[in-house]
N, C-alpha and C positions, 0 to 999 in steps of 0.2 A: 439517549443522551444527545446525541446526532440531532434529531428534529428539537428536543428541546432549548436546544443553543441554537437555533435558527438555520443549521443545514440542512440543503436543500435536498441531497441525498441523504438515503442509508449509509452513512458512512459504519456501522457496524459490518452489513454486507458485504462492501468493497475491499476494507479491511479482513477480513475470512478470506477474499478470494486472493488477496496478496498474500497472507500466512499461508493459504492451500500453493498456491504457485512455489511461493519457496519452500515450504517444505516436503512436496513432493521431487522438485530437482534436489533438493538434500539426500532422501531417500534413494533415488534416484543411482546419485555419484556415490551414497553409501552402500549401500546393498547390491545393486544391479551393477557396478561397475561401471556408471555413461561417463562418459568424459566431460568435465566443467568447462564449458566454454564460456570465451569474452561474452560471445551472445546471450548465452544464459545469465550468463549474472547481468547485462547491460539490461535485458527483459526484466529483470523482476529490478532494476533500480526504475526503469525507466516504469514501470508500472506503478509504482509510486508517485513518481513524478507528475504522474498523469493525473492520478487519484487525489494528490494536492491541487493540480492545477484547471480539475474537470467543470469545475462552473465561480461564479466570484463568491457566494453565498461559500459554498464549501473551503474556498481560497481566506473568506472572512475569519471562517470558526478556526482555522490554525493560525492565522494571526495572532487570533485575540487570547486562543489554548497557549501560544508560544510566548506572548508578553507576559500572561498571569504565572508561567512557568518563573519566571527571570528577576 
């Protein structure tokens, strides 16, 4: 879906590793007891962030995902 709307990335891959990021700190503060830190949660928004913002091609396709939403 990613390349066929013109992104430049896998955005299916990047998305996996931002599901895997957060759900392993879930895991994480649910099972193993780690403590939720600002950090941790600031990492995985800011990893998104990223992940919208990593090239203009990719910046295009949720543009354009976000208008056809609205």
């Amino acid at each position: 879906m990613a390349y066929k709307n013109e992104a430049y990335i896998a955005l299916k891959k990047l998305t996996m590793n931002g599901i895997y990021l957060t759900l392993t700190m879930a895991a994480g503060v649910i099972f193993f007891g780690e403590s939720l830190s600002v950090g941790k949660i600031l990492g995985v928004v800011l990893f998104f962030v990223a992940f919208v913002l990593v090239d203009e091609k990719t910046w295009n396709f949720f543009r354009r995902w976000s208008d056809n939403q609205s």
